[in-house]
N, C-alpha and C positions, 0 to 999 in steps of 0.2 A: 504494500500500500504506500501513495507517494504520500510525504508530510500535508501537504495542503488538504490531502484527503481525510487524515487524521484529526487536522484540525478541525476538518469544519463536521465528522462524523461524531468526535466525543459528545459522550452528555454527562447530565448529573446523574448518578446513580444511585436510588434510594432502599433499592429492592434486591438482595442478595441469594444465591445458591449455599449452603451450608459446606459446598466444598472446600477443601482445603486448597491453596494456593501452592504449588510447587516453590521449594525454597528456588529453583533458578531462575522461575518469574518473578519473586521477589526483592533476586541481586541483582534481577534486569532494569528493574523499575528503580530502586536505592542508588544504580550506579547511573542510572540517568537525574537523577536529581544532584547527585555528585558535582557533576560536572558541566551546571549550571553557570554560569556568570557571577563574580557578586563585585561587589566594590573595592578595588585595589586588591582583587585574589581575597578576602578577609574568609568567605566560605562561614557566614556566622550561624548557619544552620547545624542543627543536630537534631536525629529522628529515635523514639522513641515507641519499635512495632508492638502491640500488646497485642495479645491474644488470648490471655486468660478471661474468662467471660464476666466472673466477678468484678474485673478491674472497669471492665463493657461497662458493665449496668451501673457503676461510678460513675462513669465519664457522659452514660446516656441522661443520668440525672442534671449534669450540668447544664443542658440545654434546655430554653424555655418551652412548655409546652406547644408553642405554635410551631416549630423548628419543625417542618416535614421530614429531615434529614436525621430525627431523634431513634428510629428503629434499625434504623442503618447503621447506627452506634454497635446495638446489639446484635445485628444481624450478621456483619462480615463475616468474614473469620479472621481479618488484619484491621487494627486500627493502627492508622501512622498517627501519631502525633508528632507534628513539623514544630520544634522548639527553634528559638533564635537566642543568640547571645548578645547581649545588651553593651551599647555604648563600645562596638567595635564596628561595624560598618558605616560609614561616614564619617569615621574620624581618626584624623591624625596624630601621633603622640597624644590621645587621651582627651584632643577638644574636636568638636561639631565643629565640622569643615562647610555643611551645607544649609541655607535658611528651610529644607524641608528635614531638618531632626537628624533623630537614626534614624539609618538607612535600610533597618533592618527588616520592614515589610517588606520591600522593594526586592531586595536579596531573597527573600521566601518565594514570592511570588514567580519570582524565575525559575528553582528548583520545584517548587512546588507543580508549577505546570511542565515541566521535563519529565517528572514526576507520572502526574494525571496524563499527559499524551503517550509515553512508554507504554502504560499499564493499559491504556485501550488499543495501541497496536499490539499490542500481545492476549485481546479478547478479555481481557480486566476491566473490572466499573470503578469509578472513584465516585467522589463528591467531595467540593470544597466547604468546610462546615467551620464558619469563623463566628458563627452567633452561640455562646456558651458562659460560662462563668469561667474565664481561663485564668484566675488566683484559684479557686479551685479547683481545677482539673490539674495544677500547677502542684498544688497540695496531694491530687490523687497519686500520681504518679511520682513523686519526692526530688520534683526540680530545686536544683540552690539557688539562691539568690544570684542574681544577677542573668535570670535565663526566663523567658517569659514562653509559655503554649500557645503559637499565633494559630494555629488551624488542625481540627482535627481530620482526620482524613479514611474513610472506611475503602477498603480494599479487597476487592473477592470478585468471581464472575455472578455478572448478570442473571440475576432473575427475569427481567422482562428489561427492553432498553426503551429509555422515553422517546418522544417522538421530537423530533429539530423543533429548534424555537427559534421565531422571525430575527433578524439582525437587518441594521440599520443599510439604509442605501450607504455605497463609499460616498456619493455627493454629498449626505447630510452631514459628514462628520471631517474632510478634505476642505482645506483653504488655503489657497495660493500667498505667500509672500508676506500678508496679515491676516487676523480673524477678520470673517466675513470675506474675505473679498473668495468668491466658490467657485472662480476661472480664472484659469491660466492666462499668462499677457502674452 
């Protein structure tokens, strides 16, 4: 399958098979988040697979009722949980290089999606599930200080796959030179 195909076929995957994930799909999908991009090489991600189900149903409580994505906690058979290390990406000798903070969402999100695209070319569902109480999930799983849970992440094959969700025309979101201006000179 060519990349652009992957991209535009992933979806969010809420609904899982109880199969077990082969450990070499596992090292497929961890070593592509690996080798993601992050700011000046820093790499401030660290992943955390759980699998035990009681640790599940901790993690599933973190999410507010409305979270569609809360069964999905317990369902996988993998939860990643994508931790970041604080107050090292974006900055130099120990001060904020940049007026947008840490930089350390921005570093996730890159791994993170290396991450979710690997694991659907290899017929794996993910879902990115960032609405949760992450000082808690932080506590569940015995992060130290200085390392915060930006997303938890369920991993397994598809029970059923949602259907594409519309995306915007490229004209509405493309501007030439300045905003607004939505053609080329």
């Amino acid at each position: 399958m060519k990349l652009i195909q992957i991209i535009k076929k992933r979806r969010s995957v809420r609904s899982y098979k109880p199969d077990q994930v082969p450990e070499n799909m596992v090292q497929q999908v961890m070593e592509a988040a690996r080798w993601a991009p992050s700011w000046a090489n820093t790499q401030c991600w660290e992943f955390i697979l759980v699998r035990d189900s009681s640790i599940k149903k901790k993690l599933a409580a973190t999410l507010p009722p409305p979270n569609p994505a809360k069964s999905a906690i317990t369902q996988a058979p993998i939860i990643i949980a994508a931790c970041a290390l604080l107050e090292k990406s974006g900055y130099i000798r120990g001060k904020i290089t940049t007026d947008k903070g840490d930089w350390f969402m921005f570093d996730l999100g890159l791994s993170t999606q290396n991450l979710a695209l690997t694991a659907h070319s290899l017929g794996l569902g993910t879902v990115h599930v960032g609405l949760f109480d992450a000082p808690k999930a932080a506590e569940i799983l015995g992060l130290p200080d200085g390392m915060a849970v930006v997303e938890l992440i369920p991993l397994g094959f598809p029970a059923e796959l949602p259907e594409e969700t519309p995306r915007k025309d490229l004209k509405e979101m493309i501007h030439y030179d300045k905003y607004g201006q939505k053609e080329s000179i």
